[in-house]
N, C-alpha and C positions, 0 to 999 in steps of 0.2 A: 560357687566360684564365678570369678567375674567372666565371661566368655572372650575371646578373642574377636575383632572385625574378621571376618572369614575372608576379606577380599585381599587382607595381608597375604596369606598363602598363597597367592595368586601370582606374584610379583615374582621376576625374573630371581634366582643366586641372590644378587646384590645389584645397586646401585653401579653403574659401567664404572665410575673415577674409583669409588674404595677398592674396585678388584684389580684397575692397574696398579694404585698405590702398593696391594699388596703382593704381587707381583715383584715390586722394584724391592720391596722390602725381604724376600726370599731369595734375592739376588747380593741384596746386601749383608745378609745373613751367611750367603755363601761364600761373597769373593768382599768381604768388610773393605777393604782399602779402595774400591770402583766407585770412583765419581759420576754421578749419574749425569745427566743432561735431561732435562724434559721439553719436550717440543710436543706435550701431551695436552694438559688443562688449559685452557682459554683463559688465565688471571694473569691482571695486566704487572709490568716491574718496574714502569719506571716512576718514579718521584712525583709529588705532587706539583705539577707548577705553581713560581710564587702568588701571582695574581690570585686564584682560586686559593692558594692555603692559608694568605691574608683574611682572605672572606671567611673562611673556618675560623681563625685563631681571632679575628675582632668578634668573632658573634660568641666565640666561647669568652675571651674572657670578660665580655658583656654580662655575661651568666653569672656570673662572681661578683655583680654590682646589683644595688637593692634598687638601679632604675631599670638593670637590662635586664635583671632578672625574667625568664617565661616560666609556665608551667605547661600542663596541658595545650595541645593548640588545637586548631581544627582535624578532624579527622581528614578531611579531602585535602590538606595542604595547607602552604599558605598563600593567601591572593596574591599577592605579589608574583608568586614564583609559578601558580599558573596562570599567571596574565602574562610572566613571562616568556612559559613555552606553549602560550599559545600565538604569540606575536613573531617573536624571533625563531622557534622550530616551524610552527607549521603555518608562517605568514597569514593570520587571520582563518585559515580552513575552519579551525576549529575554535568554538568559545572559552575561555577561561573557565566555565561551570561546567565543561567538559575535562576537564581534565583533571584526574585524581591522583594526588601524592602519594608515593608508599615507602617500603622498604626494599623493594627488590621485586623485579621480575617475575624470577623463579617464585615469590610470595604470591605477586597476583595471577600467578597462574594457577596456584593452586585454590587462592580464593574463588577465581572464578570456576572453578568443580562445583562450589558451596551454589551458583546462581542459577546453577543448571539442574543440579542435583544426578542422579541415578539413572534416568531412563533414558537419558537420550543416546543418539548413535554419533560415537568421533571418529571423524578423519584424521589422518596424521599424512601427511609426506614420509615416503619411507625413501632413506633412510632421514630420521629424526631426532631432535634433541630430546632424548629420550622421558625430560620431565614429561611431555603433556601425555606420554603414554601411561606412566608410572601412575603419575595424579591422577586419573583416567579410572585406573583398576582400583585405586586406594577406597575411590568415590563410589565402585559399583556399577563401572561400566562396561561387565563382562561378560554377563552370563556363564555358559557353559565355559570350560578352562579348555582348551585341548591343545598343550605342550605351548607354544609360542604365540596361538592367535586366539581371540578373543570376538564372541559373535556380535559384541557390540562396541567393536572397536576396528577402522575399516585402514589400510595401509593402499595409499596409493603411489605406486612404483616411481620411483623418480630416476632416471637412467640416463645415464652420459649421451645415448643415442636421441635421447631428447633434452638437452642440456636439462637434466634434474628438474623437465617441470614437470607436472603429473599430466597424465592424457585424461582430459575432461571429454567424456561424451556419454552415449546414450547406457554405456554399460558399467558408468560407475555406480558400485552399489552407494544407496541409499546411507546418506547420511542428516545428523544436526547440527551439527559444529565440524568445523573442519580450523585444524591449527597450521596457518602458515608463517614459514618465518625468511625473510627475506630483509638481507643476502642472508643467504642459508649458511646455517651451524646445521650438519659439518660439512657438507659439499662445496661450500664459497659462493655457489652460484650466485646470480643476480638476474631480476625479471628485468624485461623493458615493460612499457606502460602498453605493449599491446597484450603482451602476458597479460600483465595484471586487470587490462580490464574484461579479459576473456574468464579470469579467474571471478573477479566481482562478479559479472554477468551469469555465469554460471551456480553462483551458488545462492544468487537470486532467483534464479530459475528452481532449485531445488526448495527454496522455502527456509533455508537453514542458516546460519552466522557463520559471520569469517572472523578467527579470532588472532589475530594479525600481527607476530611476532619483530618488529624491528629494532631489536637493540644493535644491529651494525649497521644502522641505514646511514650513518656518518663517514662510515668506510667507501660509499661510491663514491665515485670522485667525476664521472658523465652526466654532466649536468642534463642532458635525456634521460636518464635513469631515474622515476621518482623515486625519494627519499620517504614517503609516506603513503599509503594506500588513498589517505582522503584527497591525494591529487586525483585520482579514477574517478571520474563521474559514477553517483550512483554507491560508493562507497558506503555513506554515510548509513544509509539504508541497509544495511547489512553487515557491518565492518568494526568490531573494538581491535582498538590497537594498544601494545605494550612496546615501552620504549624504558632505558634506561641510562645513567649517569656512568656505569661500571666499567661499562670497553670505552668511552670515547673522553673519560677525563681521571681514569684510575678511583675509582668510589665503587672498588670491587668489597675493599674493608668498610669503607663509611657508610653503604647502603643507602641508597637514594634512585626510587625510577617514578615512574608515570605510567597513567593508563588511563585511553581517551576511550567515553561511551556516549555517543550522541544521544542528541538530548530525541530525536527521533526514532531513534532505534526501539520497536516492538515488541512484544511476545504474541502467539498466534491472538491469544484470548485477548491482546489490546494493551494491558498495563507496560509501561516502560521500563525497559531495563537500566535504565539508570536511576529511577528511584528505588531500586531493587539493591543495584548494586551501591549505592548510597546508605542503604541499610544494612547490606553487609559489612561494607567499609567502618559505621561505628557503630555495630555490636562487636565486631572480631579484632576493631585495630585500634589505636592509641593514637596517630599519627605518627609522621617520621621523625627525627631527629631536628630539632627546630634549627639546629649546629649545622647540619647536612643540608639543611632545606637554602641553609645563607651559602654555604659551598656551591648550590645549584646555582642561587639568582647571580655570584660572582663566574660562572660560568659561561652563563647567558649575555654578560656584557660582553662590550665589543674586546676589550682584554681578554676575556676568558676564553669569548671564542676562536680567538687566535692560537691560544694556548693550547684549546683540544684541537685545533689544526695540525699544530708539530708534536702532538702527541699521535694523530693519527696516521702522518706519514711517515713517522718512523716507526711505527708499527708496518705500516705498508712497506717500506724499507725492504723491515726482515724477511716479509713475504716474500719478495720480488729475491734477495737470496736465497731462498729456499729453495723458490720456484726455478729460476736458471740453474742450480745445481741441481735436481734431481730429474729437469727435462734435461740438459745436456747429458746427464746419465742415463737418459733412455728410457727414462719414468714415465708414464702418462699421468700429467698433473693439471688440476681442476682447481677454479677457485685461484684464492691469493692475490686479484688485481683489485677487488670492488668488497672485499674482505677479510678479515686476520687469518684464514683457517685455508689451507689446502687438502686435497683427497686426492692422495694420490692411489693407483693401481698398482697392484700387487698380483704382479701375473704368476700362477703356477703356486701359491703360497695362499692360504686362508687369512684372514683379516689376524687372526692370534697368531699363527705359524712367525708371519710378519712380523708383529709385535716382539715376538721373543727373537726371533734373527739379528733386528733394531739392539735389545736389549741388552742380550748376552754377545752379540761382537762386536757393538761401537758403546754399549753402555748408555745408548738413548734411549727415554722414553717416548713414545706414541701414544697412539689410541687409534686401536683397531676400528676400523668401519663397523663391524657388524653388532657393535655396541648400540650402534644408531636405527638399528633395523634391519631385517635381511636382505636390503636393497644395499646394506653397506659392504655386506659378506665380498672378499677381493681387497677390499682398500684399506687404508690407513689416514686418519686425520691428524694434521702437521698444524700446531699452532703457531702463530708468528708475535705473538707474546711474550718476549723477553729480552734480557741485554743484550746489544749486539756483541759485547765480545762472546755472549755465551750462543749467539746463532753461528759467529763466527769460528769456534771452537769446533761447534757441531758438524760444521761444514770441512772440517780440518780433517777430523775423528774419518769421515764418511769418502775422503780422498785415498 
């Protein structure tokens, strides 16, 4: 018999989203006629703008002509589209041969498990988006199991009294990778650049990579606030970044991100990690959607970019209602000015207690904090991801 990976048993219940889904789904089963509301998952609703869906629909139906015909493309992308966001995202920071096309995020987060492998030690920000813990244990990064914590896997506390950044100093334990994601999923928070470059510095000093989560860095809108880690001097030496298409232009369904690995970036023994992860990239993947990848570079123009403009401030919008509704009610709420997600407090009520009070007497859904890690336990994450009539609903329901 074929054996199971043992590190499968390792892993929480389930996955946080399938156990609210089944949740909402035991309620419908109860009271069938309750229209839900979700203000739970971070997937974006509105429409594609036309600029960007031109650029889809001329490369598709290209594809159905024996000149525009592709097949195969590059594994790392296509130059066009990382000359693009290496010019227009990250105004020259970074080279074009840095920057690697995919399919999602969440994908190359779990690739990069594969570059690391088993032995090393991860940090996570608690509370966290749960993937890089999850991929984490999938991979064998746990040793001994004992009930929620994991010996080679390190949680460092992020708490309101320190707007949700970690206390770096002499007594964090030992780590090799540390995953940040900034503006944080799910707290909202947002670093300044003195943060961030206390955070660089720091994990330079440790010897270890920063592996640097910014798929909402579109959502700050303080032009002090960098949008990329490679604005921190020193970065580059330490620092891959993930970014993607999915919050800031709706290509949550079309699947298109990036992922930047300097061409200087090390391993102790010398070899570079980006021919490393070049290697990963075409043994494991195919490329992205050559469809998606013409969606990206119509993005990147100055139409396009205009267009994830008013896509992102009417996402901020809904935020900014959420947020004045549930601080005029007395709520202590986090987050929602510089990203889509607020975390609100839940005094006197467990992060689930919460959840089902939301659930069974206004018929909304959430997502409990403590999904995110036990630094979440107390809260609930509010997504600002949806129609406004349907935030505006919510806000009715909650009167």
């Amino acid at each position: 018999m074929v054996k199971r990976n043992p590190h499968m048993s390792k892993l929480s219940g389930s996955y946080l989203f399938p156990e609210v889904k089944k949740r909402a789904r035991a309620l419908l089963e109860k009271t069938p006629e309750a229209k839900l509301i979700s203000l739970s998952i971070g997937d974006t609703t509105e429409q594609l703008p036309p600029f960007v869906t031109q650029s889809l629909v001329q490369k598709a139906i290209a594809m159905g002509t024996a000149s525009g015909y592709e097949g195969y493309g590059a594994e790392q992308g296509l130059d066009s589209l990382r000359k693009s966001i290496s010019e227009t995202y990250y105004k020259g920071l970074v080279a074009p041969e840095e920057v690697f096309i995919s399919d999602g995020a969440k994908c190359d987060i779990a690739r990069l498990q594969m570059l690391f492998g088993s032995d090393v030690i991860t940090a996570v920000q608690d509370p966290a988006y749960p993937v890089y813990v999850d991929t984490s244990v999938i991979m064998g990064q746990t040793g001994s199991h004992t009930n929620s914590y994991y010996d080679r896997l390190v949680y460092l506390p992020c708490t309101a009294e320190n707007n949700f950044f970690p206390v770096l100093d002499e007594n964090t334990p030992p780590f090799d990778l540390l995953y940040f994601c900034n503006p944080n999923n799910p707290t909202g928070a947002v670093c300044t650049k003195q943060q961030l470059q206390k955070l660089v510095d720091f994990v330079k000093e440790r010897g270890a990579f920063l592996i640097y989560d910014a798929a909402y860095s579109v959502y700050i809108q303080d032009p002090a606030l960098p949008r990329t880690i490679f604005e921190i001097p020193g970065a580059k030496d330490v620092a891959i970044e993930i970014n993607s298409f999915s919050k800031i232009i709706g290509f949550t369904g079309i699947r298109l991100s990036w992922t930047v690995i300097p061409k200087d970036l090390r391993f102790e023994e010398g070899p570079s990690v980006i021919t490393d992860w070049n290697r990963i990239m075409t043994t494991c993947f195919n490329g992205a959607s050559i469809i998606a990848q013409h969606g990206g570079l119509g993005a990147l123009t100055p139409e396009g970019l205009k267009e994830i403009d008013t896509l992102v401030q009417f996402y901020l919008g809904n935020a900014k209602l959420l947020k004045d509704h549930f601080t005029q009610s007395g709520y202590e709420v986090f987050g929602g000015t510089h990203a889509p997600y607020l975390f609100v407090k839940t005094p006197h009520q467990s992060s689930w207690e919460a959840f089902d009070h939301f659930l069974y007497k206004y018929n909304i859904v959430t997502t409990p904090g403590s999904g995110f890690g036990p630094g979440g336990e107390g809260y609930l994450r509010l997504s600002a991801f949806g129609k406004r009539a349907t935030i505006e609903e919510a806000l009715s329901r909650l009167n």
